[in-house]
C-alpha positions, 0 to 999 in steps of 0.5 A: 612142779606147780600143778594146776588147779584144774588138775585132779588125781581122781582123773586118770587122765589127768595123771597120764597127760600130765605124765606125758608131758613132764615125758616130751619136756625131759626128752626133747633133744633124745627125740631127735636121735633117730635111735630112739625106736631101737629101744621100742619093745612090745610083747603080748600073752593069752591065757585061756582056762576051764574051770570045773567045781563039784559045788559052788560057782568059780569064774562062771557056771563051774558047776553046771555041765562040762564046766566054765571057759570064763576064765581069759586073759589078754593084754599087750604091753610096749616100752620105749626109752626116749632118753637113757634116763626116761622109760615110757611103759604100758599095758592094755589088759582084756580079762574075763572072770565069770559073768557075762563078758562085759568087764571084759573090755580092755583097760589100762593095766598100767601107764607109766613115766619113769624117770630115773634121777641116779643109778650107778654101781651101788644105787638107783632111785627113780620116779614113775608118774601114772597108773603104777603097779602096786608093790603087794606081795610078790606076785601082786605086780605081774599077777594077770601074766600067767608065766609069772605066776606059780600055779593057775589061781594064786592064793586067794587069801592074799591075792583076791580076784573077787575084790581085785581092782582095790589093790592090782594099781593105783594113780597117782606117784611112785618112788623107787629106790635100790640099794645094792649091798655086799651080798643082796640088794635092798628095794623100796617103793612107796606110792600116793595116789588113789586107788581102783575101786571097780564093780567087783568092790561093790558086789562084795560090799553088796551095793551093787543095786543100791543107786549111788556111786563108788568113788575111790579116794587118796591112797597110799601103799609102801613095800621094803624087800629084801634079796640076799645071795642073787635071790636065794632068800627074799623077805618083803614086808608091804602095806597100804591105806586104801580108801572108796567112798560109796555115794547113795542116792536113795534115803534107805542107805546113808553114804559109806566110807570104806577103809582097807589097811593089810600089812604082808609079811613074805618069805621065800628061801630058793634052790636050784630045783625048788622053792619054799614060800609064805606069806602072812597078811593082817587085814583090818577093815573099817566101814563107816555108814553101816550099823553093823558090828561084824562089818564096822571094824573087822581085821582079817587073816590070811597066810599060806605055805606053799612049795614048788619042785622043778624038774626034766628041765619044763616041769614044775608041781606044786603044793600049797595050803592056804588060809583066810579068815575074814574075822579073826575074832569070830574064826568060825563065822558061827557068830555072824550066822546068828546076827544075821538069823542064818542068812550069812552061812558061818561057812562065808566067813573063811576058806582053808585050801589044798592045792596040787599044781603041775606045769609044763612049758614045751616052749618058752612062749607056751604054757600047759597048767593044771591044778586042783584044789579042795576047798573047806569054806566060801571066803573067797568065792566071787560074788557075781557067781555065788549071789545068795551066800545060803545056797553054797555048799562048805566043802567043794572042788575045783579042777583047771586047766590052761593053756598060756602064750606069749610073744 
């Protein structure tokens, strides 16, 4: 395939149009088969949370009165099959997370073209062109589907929701591959592209009133998982190379070139009735144009244990503990506090959380969730709702609630 000169992988819209008609050329003669519409699949979900702290800011004024209602998610999917080997997907996703509902507006969450090259009894292997889902973990794909997820909040030493634009998708290509075994099945999924880099990478890095853009640049993710006795056990290991570069516009800041490099490891063994899962991740992070020596070159740690029980047939409870350290070799943060003269807590460098979580599902398409968590540190409070790090409490709570529908 030649590409043209005029085409760019910073564009999305480049990758879906390209995307659209390497669809219409491969599906040509299908689009005659008036059998085409009988593939046509659309589903849609609504989440709606309130969110209540005793200290601290979670998804809006948390801790201010009866608590926050800037928790929603809304999104719409659809799928057709204009030939046995072609699948167009989408997905437009509304989300407010705190703040004053402006990122609220819809987006693509994913638009794909998926072709598959082979599949038969013992392999598939397939390409998808578009805003792909990064393979990330084992929630990271359908993360903003609240059915999907074991508890309200996934856990956030993995999963962040302050920085969650730079691994939730990517534009550019993925490939695919599924080997079935004697007794388990092998996945791959590897991806080139670039990553998002939204509003929410740029409050975290604190630029966002310094005059310049953030661009992301080529990126590139992989995932090998492993699922053995129809799921019983399932092991993963992931990693990505994303990058953004930050642009500036004013001499008092020199430009910014911003490196994210995880690697997962996950583990799950499932039962009939219960479920035990971990997840360990390494996160090294690098920035170039800050002289700073507990910004430049910083690896992370984060893992959790968490163990859910289901019973009467639509319940679930859960309990979790959850871990990040955003410098591992300054634990504490006590370090960082005296670089900075106190003006970066040592409490902003982790966060080690207990979570309890209870579901119950009266119907398939109806969801009631609770959960509550304490929390010792702030690593992974949102930056829009916590502005001056100085003024958060170390030890907090939180309760939510939600309610979630389907279609």
């Amino acid at each position: 395939m030649i590409v043209s000169k005029s085409f760019r992988w910073s564009d999305p819209r480049s990758i879906i149009a390209m995307a659209g008609a390497l669809a219409l050329g491969m599906s040509a003669q299908a689009r005659s088969d008036e059998g085409v519409l009988d593939t046509l699949q659309v589903h849609g979900f609504l989440s709606q949370a309130l969110v209540i702290t005793d200290d601290n800011n979670f998804f809006g004024p948390s801790s201010e009165n009866e608590g926050s209602f800037k928790f929603t998610e809304i999104g719409a999917n659809a799928s057709l099959r204009p030939h046995e080997d072609v699948l167009l997907a989408a997905q437009v996703l509304s989300r407010r997370a705190g703040g004053d509902g402006s990122e609220a507006r819809p987006v693509l969450d994913y638009g794909v073209v998926d072709y598959q090259m082979l599949s038969n009894q013992q392999r598939t292997f397939g390409i998808q062109v578009g805003r792909f889902k990064n393979p990330f973990g084992f929630y990271n794909q359908t993360r903003d589907v609240a059915f999907t997820r074991p508890s309200i909040l996934l856990p956030q030493s993995i999963y962040f929701d302050r920085t969650r634009s730079l691994g939730l998708s990517g534009d550019g290509v993925s490939l695919y591959h599924e080997e079935r075994l004697s007794n388990g099945v092998i996945r791959t999924q590897v991806g080139i592209g670039q990553a998002q880099a939204g509003d929410d990478l740029r409050r975290t890095l604190r630029l966002e009133n310094v005059p310049g853009s953030l661009d992301p640049k080529q990126s590139a993710i992989g995932q090998i998982r492993y699922e053995h006795d129809g799921g019983r056990i399932v092991a993963a290991l992931s990693a990505a190379q994303a990058k953004a570069k930050f642009d500036s516009n004013t001499p008092l800041q020199s430009d910014i070139t911003f490196r994210f490099r995880p690697v997962i490891l996950s583990l799950q063994y499932n039962e009939e009735l219960w479920s035990l899962t971990g997840e360990f991740a390494l996160r090294p992070t690098e920035l170039e144009g800050i002289d700073n020596p507990w910004l430049n070159d910083v690896t992370g740690e984060s893992w959790y244990v968490q163990y859910t029980r289901r019973f009467l047939d639509d319940w679930q409870w859960l309990v979790r503990y959850d871990s990040l350290t955003s410098n591992k070799d300054d634990r504490s943060g006590q370090s960082l506090e005296d670089f900075t003269g106190g003006a970066v807590p040592a409490h902003s460098q982790f966060a080690d959380d207990i979570t309890l979580g209870l579901q119950w599902t009266p119907h398939p398409r109806i969801m009631l969730a609770g959960e509550y968590h304490h929390v010792d540190g702030t690593g992974w409070l949102p930056v829009q709702d916590n502005p001056d790090p100085s003024e958060t409490s170390r030890r907090w709570n939180m309760l939510l609630f939600q309610l979630s529908l389907r279609f």
